[in-house]
N, CA, C and O of each residue as an XYZ file, in Angstrom:
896
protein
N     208.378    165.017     42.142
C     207.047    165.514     41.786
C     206.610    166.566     42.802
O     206.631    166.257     43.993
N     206.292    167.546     42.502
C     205.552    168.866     42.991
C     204.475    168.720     42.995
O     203.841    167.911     42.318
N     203.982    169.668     43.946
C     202.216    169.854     43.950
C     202.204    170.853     42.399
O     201.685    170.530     41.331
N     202.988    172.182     42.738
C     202.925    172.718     41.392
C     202.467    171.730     39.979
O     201.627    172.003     39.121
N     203.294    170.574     40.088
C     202.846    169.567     38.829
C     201.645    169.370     38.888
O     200.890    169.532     37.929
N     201.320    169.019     39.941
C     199.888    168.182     39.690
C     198.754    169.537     39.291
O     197.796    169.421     38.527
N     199.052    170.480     39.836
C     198.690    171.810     39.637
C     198.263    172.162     37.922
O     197.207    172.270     37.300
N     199.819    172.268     37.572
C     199.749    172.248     36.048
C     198.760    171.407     35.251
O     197.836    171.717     34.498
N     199.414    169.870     35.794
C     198.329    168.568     34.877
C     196.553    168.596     34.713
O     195.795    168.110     33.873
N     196.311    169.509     36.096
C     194.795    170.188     36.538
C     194.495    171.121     35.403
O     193.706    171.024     34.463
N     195.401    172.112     35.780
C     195.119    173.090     34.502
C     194.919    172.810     33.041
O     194.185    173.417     32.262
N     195.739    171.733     32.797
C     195.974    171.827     31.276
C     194.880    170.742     30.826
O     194.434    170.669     29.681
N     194.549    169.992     31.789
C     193.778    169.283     30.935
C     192.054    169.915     31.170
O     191.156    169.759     30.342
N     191.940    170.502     32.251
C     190.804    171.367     32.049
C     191.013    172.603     31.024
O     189.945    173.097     30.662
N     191.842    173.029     30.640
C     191.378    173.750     29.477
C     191.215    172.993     28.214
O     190.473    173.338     27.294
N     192.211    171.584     28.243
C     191.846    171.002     27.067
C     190.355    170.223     26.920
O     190.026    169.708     25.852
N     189.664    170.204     27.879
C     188.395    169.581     28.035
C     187.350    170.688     27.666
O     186.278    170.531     27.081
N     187.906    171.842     28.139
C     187.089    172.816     28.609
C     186.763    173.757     27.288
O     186.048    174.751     27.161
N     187.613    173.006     26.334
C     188.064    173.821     24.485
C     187.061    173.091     23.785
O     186.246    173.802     23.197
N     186.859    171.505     23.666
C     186.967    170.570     23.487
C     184.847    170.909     23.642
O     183.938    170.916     22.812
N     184.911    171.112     25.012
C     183.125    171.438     24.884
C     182.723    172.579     24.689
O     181.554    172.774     24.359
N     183.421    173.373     24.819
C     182.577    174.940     24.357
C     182.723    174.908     22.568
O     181.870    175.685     22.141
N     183.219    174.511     21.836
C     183.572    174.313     20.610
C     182.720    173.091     19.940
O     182.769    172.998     18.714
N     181.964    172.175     20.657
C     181.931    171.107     20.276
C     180.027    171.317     20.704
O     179.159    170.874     19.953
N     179.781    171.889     21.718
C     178.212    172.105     22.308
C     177.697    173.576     21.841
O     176.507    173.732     21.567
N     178.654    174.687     21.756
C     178.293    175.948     21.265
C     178.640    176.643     20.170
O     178.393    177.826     19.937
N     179.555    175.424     19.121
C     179.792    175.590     18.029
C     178.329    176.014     17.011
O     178.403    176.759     16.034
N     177.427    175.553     17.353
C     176.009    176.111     16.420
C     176.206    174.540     15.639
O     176.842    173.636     16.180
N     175.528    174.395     14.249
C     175.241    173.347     13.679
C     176.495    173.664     12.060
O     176.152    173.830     10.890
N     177.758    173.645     12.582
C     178.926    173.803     12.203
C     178.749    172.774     10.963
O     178.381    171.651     11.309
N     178.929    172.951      9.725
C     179.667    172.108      8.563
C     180.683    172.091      7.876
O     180.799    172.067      6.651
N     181.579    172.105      8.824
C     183.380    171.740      8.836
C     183.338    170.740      9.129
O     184.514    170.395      9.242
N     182.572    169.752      9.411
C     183.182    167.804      9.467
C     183.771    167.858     10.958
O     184.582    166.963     11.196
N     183.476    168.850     12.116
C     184.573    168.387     13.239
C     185.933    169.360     12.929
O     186.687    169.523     13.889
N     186.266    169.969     11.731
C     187.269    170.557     12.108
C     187.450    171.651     13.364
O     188.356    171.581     14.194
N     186.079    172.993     13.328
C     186.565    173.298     14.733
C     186.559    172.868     15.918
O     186.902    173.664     16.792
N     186.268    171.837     16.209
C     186.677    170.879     17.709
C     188.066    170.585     17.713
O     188.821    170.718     18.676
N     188.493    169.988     16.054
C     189.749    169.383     16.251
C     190.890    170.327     16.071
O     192.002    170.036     16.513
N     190.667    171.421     15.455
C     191.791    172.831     15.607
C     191.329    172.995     17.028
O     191.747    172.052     17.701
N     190.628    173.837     17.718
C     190.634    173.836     19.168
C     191.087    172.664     20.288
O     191.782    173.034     21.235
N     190.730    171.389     20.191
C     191.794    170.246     20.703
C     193.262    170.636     20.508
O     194.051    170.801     21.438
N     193.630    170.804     18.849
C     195.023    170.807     18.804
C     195.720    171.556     19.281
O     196.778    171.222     19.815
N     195.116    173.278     19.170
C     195.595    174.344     19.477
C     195.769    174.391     21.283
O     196.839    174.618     21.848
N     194.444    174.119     21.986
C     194.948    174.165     23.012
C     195.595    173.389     23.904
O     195.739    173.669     25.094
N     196.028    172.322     23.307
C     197.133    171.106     23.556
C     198.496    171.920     23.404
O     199.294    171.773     24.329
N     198.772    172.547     22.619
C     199.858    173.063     22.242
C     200.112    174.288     23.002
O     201.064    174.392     23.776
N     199.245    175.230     22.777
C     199.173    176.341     23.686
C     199.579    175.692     26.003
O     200.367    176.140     26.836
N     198.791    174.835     26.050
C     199.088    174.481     27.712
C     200.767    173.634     27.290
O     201.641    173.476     28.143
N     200.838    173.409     26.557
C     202.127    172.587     26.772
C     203.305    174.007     26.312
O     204.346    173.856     26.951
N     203.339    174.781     25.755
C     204.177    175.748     25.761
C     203.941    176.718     27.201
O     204.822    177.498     27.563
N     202.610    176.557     27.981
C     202.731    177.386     29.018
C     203.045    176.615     30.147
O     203.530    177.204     31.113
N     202.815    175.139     30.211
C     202.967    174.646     31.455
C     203.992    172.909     31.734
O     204.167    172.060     32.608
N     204.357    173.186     30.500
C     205.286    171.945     29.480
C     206.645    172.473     30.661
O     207.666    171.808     30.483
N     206.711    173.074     31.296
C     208.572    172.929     32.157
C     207.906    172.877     33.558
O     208.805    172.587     34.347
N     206.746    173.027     34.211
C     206.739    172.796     35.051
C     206.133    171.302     35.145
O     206.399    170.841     36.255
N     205.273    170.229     34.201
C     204.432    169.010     34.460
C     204.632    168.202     33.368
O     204.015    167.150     33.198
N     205.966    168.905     32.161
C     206.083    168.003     30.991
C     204.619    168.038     30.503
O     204.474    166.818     30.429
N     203.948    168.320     30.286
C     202.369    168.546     29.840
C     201.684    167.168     29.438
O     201.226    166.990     28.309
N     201.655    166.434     30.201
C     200.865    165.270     29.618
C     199.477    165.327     29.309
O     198.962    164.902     28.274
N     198.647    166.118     30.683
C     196.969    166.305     30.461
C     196.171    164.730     29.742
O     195.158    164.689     29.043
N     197.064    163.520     30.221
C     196.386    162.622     29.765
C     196.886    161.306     30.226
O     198.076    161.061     30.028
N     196.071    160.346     30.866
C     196.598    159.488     31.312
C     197.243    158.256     30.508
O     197.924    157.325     30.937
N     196.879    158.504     29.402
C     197.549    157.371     28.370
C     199.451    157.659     28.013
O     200.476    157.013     27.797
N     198.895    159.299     28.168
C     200.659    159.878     28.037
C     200.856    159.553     29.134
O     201.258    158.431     28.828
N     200.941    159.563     30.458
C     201.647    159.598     31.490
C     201.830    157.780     31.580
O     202.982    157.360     31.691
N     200.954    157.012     31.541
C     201.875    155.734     31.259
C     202.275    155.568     30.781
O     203.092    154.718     31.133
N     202.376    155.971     29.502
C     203.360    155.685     27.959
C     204.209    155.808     28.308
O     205.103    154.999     28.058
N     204.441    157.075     29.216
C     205.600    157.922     29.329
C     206.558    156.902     30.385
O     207.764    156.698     30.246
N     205.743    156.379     31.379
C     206.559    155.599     32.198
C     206.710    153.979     31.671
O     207.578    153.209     32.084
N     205.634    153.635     30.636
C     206.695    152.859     30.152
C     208.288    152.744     28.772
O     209.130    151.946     28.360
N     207.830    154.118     28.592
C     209.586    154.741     27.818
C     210.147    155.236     28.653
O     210.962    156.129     28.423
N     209.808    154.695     30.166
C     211.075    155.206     31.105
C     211.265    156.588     30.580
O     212.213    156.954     29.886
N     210.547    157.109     30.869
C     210.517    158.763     30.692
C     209.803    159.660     32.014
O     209.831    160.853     32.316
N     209.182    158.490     32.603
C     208.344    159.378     33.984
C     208.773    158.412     34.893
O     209.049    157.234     34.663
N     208.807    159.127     36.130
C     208.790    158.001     37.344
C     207.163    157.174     37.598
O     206.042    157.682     37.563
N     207.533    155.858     37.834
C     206.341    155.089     38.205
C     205.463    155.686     39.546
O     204.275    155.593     39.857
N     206.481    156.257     40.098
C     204.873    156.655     41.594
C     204.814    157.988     41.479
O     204.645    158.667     42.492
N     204.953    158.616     40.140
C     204.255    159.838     40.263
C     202.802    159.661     38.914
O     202.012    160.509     38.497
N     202.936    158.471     38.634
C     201.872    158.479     37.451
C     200.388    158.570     38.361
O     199.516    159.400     38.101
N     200.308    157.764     39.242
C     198.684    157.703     39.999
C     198.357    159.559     40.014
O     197.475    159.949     39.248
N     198.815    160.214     40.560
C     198.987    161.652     41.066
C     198.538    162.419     40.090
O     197.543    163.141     40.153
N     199.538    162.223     38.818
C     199.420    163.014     37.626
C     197.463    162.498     36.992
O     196.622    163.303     36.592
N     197.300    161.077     37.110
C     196.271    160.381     36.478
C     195.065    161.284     37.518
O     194.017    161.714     37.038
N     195.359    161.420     38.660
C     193.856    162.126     39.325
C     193.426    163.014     39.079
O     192.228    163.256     38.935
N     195.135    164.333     38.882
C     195.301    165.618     38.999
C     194.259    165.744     37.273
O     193.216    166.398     37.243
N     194.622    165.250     36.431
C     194.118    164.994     34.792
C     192.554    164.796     35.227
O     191.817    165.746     34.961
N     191.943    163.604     35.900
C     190.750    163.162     35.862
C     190.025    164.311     36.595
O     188.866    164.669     36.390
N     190.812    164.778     37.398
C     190.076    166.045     38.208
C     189.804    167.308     37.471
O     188.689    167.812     37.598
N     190.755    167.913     36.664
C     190.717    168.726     35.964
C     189.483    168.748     34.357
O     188.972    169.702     33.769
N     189.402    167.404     34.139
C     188.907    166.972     33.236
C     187.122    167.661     33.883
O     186.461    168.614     33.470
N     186.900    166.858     34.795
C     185.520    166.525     35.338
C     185.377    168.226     35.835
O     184.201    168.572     35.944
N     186.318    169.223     36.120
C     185.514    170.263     36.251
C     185.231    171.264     35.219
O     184.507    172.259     35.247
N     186.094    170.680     34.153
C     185.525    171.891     32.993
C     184.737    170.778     32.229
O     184.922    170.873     31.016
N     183.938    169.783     32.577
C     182.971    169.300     31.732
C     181.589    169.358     32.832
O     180.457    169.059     32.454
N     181.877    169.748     34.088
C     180.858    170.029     35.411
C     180.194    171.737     34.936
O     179.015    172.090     34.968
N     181.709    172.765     34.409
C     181.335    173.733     34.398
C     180.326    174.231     33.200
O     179.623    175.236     33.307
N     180.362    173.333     31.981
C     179.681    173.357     30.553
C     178.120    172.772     31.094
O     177.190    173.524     30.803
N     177.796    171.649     31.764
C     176.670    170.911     32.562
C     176.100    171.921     33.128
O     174.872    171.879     33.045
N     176.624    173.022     33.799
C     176.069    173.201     34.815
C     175.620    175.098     33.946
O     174.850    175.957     34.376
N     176.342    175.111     32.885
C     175.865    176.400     32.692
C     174.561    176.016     30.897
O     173.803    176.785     30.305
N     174.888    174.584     30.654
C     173.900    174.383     29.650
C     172.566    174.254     30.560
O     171.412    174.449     30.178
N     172.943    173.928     31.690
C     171.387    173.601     32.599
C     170.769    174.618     33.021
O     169.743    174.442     33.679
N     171.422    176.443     32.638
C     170.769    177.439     32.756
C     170.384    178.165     31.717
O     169.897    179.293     31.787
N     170.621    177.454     30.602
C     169.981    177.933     28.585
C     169.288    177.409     28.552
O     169.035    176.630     29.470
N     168.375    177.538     27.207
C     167.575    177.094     26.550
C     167.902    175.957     25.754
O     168.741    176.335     24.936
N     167.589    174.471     25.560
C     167.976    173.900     24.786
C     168.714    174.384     23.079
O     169.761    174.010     22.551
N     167.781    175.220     22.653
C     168.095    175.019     21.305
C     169.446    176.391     21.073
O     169.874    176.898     20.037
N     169.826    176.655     22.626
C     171.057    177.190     22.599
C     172.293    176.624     21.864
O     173.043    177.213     21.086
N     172.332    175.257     22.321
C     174.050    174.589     22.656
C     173.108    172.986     22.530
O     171.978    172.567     22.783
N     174.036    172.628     22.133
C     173.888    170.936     22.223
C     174.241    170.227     23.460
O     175.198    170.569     24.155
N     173.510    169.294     23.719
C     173.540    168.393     24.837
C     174.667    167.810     25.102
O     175.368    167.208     24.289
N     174.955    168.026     26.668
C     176.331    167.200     26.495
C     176.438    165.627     26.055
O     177.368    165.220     25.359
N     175.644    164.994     26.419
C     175.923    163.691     25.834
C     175.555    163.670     25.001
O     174.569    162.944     24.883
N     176.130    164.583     23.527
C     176.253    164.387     22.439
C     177.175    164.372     21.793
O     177.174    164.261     20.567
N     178.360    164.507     22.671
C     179.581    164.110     22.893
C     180.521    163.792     23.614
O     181.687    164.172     23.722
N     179.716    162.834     24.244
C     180.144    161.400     24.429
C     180.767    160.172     23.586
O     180.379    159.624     22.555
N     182.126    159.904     24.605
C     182.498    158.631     23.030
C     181.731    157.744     23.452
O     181.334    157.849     24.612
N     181.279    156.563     22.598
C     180.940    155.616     22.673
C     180.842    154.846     21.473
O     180.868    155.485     20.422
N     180.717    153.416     21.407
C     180.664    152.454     20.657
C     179.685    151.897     20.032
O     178.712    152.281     20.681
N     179.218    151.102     19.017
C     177.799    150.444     18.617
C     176.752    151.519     18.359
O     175.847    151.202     17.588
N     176.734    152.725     18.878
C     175.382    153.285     19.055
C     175.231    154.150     17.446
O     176.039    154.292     16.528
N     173.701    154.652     17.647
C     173.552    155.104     16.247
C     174.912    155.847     15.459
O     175.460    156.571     16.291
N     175.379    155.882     14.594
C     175.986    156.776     13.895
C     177.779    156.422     14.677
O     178.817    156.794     14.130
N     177.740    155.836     15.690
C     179.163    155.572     15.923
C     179.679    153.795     15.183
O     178.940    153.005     14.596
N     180.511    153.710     15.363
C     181.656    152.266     14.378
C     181.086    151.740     15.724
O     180.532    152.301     16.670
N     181.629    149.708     15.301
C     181.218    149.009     15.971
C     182.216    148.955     17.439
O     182.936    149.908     17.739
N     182.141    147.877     18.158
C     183.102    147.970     18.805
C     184.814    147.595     19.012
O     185.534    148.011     19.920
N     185.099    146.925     18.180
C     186.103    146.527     17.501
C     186.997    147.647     17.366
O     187.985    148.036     17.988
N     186.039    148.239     15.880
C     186.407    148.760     15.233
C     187.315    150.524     15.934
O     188.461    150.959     15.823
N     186.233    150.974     16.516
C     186.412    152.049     18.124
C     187.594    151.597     18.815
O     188.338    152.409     19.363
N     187.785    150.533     18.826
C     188.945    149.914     19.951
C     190.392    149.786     19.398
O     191.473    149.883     19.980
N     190.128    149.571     18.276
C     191.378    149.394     17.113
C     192.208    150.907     16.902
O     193.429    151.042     16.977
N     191.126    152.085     16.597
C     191.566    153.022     16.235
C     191.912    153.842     17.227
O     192.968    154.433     17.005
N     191.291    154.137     18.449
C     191.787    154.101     19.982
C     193.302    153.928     20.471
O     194.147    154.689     20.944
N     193.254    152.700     20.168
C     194.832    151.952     20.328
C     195.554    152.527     19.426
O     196.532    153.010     19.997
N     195.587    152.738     18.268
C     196.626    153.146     17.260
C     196.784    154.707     17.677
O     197.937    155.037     17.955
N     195.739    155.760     17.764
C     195.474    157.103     18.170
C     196.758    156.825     19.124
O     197.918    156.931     18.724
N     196.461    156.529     20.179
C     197.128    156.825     21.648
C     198.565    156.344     21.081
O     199.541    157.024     21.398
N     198.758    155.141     20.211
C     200.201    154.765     19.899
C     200.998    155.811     19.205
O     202.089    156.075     19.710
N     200.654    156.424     18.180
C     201.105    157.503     17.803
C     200.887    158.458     18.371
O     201.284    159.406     17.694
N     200.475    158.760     19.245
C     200.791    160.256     20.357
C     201.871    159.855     20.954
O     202.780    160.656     21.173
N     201.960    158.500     21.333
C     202.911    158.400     22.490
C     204.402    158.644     21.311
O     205.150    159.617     21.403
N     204.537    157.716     20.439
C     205.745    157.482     19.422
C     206.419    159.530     19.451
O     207.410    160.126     19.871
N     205.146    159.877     18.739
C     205.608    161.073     18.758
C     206.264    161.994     19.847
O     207.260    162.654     19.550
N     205.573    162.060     21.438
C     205.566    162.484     22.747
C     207.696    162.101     22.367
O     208.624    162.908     22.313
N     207.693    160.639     22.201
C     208.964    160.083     22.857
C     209.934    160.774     21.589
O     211.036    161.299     21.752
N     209.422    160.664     20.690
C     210.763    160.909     19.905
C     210.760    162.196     19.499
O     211.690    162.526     18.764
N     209.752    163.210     19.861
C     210.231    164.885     19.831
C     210.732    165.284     20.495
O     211.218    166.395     20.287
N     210.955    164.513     21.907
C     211.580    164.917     23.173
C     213.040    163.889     22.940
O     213.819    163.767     23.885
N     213.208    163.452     22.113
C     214.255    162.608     22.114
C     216.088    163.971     21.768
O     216.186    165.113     21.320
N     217.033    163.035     22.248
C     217.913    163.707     22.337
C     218.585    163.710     20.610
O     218.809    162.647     20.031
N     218.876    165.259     19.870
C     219.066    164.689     18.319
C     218.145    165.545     18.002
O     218.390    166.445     17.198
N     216.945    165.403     18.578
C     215.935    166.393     18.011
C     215.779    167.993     18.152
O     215.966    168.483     19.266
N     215.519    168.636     17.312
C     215.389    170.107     17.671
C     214.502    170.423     18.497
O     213.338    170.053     18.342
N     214.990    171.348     19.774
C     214.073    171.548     20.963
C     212.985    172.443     20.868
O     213.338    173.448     20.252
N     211.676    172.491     21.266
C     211.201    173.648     21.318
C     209.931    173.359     20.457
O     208.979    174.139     20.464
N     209.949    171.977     19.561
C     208.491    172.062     18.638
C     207.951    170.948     18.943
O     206.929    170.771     18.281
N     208.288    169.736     19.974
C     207.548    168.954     20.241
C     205.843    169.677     20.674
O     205.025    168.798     20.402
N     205.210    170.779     21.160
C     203.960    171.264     21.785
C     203.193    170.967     20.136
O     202.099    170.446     19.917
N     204.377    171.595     18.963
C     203.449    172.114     17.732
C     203.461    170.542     16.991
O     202.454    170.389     16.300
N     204.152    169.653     16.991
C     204.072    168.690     16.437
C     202.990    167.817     17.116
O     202.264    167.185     16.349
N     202.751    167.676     18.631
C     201.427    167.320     19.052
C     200.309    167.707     18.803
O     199.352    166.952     18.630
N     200.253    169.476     18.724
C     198.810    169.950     18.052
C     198.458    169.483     17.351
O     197.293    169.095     17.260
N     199.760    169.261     16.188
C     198.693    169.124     14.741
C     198.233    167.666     14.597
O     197.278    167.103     14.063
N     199.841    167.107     15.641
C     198.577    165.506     15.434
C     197.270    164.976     16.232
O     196.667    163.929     15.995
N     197.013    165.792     17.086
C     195.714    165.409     17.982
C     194.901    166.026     17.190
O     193.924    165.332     16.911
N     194.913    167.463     16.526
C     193.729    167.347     15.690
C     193.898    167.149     14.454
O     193.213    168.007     13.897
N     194.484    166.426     13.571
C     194.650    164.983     12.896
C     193.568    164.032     13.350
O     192.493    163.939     12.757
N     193.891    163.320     14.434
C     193.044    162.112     14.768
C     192.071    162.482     15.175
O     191.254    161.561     15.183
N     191.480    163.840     15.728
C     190.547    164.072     16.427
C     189.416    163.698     14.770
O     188.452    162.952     14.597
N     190.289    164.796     13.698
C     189.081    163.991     12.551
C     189.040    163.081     12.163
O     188.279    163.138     11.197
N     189.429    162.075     12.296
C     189.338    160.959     11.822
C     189.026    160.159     12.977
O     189.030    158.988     12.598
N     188.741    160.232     14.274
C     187.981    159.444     15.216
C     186.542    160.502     15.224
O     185.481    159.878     15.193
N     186.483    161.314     15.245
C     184.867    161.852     15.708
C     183.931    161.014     14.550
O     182.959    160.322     14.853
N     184.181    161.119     13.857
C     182.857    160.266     13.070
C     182.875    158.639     13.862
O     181.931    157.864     13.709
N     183.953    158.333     14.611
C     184.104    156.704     14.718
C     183.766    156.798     16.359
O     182.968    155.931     16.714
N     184.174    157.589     17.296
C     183.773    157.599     18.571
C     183.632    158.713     19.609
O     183.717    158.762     20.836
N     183.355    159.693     18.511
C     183.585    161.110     18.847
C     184.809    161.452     20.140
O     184.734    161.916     21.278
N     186.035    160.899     19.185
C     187.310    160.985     19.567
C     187.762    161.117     20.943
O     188.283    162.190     21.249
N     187.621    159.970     22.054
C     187.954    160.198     23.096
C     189.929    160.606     22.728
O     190.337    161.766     22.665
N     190.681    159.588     22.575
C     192.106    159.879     22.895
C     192.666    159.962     23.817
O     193.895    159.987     23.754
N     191.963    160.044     25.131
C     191.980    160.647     26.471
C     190.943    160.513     27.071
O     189.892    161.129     26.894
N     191.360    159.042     28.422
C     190.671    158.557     29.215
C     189.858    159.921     30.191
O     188.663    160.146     30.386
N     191.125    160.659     30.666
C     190.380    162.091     31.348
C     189.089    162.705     30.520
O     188.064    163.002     31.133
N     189.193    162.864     29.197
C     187.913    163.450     28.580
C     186.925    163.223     28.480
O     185.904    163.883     28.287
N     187.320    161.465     28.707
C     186.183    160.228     27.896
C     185.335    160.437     29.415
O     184.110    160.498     29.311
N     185.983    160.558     30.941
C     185.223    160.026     31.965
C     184.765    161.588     32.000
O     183.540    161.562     32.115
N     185.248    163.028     31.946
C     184.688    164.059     32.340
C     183.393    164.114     31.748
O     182.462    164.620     32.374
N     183.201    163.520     30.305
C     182.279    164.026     29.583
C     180.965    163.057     30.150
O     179.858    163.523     30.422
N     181.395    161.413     30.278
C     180.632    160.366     30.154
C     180.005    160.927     32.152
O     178.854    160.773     32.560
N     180.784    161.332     32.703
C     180.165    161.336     34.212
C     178.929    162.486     33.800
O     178.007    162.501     34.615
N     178.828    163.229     32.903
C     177.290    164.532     32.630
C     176.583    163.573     31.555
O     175.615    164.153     31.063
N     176.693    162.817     31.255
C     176.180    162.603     29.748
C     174.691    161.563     30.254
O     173.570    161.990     30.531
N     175.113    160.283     30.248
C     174.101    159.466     30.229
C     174.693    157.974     30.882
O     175.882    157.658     30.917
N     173.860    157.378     31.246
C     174.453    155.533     31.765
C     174.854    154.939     30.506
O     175.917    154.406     30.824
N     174.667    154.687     29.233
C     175.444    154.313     28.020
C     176.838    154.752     28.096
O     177.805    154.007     27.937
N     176.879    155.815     28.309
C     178.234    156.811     28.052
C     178.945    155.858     29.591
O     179.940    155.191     29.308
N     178.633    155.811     30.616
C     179.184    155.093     31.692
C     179.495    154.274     31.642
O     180.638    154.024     32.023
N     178.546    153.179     31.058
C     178.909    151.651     31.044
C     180.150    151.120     29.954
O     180.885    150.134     30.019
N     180.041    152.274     28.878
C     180.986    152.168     27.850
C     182.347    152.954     27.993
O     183.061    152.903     26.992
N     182.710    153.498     28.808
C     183.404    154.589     29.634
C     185.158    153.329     29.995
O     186.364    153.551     30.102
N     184.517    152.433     30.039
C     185.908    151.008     30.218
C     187.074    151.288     29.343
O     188.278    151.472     29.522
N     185.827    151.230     27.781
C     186.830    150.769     26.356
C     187.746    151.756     26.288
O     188.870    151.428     25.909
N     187.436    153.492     26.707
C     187.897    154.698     26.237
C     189.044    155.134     27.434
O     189.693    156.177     27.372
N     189.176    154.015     28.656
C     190.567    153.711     29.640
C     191.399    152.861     29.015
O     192.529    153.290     28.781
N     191.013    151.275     28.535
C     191.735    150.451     28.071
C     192.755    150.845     26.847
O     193.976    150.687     26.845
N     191.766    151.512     25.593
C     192.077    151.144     24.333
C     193.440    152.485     24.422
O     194.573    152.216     24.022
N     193.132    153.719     24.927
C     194.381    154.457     24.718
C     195.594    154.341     25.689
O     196.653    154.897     25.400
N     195.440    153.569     26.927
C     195.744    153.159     27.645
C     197.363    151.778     26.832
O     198.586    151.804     26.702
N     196.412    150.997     26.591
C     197.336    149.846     26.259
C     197.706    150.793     24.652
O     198.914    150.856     24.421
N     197.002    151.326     23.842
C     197.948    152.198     23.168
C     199.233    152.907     23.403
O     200.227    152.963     22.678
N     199.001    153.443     24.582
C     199.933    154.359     25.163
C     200.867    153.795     25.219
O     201.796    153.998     24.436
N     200.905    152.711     26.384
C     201.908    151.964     26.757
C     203.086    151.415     25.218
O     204.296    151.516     25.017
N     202.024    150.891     24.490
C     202.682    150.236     23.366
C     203.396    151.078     22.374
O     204.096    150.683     21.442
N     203.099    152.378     22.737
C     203.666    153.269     21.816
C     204.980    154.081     22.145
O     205.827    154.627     21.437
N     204.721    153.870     24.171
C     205.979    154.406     24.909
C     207.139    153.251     24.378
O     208.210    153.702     23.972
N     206.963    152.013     24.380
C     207.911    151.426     24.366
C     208.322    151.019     23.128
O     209.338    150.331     23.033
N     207.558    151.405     21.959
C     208.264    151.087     20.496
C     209.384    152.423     20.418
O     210.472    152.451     19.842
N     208.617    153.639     21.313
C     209.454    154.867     21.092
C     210.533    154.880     21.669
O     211.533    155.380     21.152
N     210.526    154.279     22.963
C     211.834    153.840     23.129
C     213.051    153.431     23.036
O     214.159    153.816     23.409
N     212.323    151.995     22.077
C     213.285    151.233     21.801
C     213.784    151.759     20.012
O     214.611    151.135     19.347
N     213.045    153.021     19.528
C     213.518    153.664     18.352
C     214.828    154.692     18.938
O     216.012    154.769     18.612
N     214.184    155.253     19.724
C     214.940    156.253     20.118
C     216.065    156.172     20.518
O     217.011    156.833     20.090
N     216.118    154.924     21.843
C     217.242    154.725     22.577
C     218.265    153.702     21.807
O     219.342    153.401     22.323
């Protein structure tokens, strides 16, 4: 592991955070259902992993980087590193959206904790329900992560086969928890947002988390 890596994992997941709120707060009062959040998620998932995918394997997410080490695909003591370099990157392109909505006019851009994931609250699924789809989200990122990179496979489209499935799920979780997927996003966003968004900030580590994991090792044991 390189500093360069952790470098990369910084980068990529601050632009994917950083897509994620300028699209999502300065989109205007958009009636596409979430699609441009979730083409911008996908696209710039794909885009950092074709630019920075040979130097950090592009995870930009801590659910991938355990997945990854439990499909024995990453080393175990470089996951903490990669998980900060992500949480760090996360928290400054959701510091930099905070800090420049706090020099507009409200009826500029939407509030950041208005996208915030969270559970139970008006207009979001219960908690269960958030936790269920969480887990499955992160399981199929990981399945996919393992078996596009698998040996057999044609090289070179695992970045485009992730785009399209993160924004896939991105529509079909924003109505349910305004699609964390990614513990890094869930804490960049929830540290500007509000104490709800904090206290609920657990489920959106656990649920893609033990997804991850469960998805590194079904991919595994498909693959290998």
């Amino acid at each position: 592991m390189s500093n360069r890596a952790l470098i990369a994992e910084f980068i990529g997941t601050f632009a994917y955070v950083a897509a994620i709120c300028g699209t999502a707060l300065l989109g205007g009062q958009a009636s596409d259902g979430g699609l441009h959040v979730a083409l911008a998620a996908g696209f710039t998932f794909t885009a950092m992993c074709f630019a920075l995918g040979g130097v950090s394997g592009c995870h930009f997410n801590p659910a991938i980087t355990l997945g990854l080490v439990a499909a024995g695909r990453f080393e175990t003591r470089a996951a903490i590193p990669y998980v900060i370099a992500q949480v760090l990157g996360g928290l400054v392109a959701a510091g930099c959206f905070a800090l420049m909505l706090s020099a507009v006019p409200q009826q500029v851009a939407a509030p950041i904790a208005s996208i915030a994931n969270r559970f139970g609250a008006d207009g979001m699924f219960p908690f269960a329900a958030v936790l269920i789809a969480e887990c499955i989200a992160a399981l199929l990122i990981l399945m996919l992560f393992v078996g596009a990179t698998s040996s057999g496979v044609p090289t070179g489209f695992a970045p485009i086969g992730l785009g399209f499935l993160i924004a896939a799920l991105h529509l079909v979780l924003a109505p349910m928890s305004n699609a964390a997927l990614n513990p890094a996003r869930a804490t960049a966003i929830a540290v500007f947002a509000d104490q709800q968004a904090l206290l609920q900030l657990w489920a959106f580590w656990v649920a893609p988390i033990v997804g991850g994991v469960a998805g590194g090792l079904i991919g595994r044991w498909i693959n290998d």
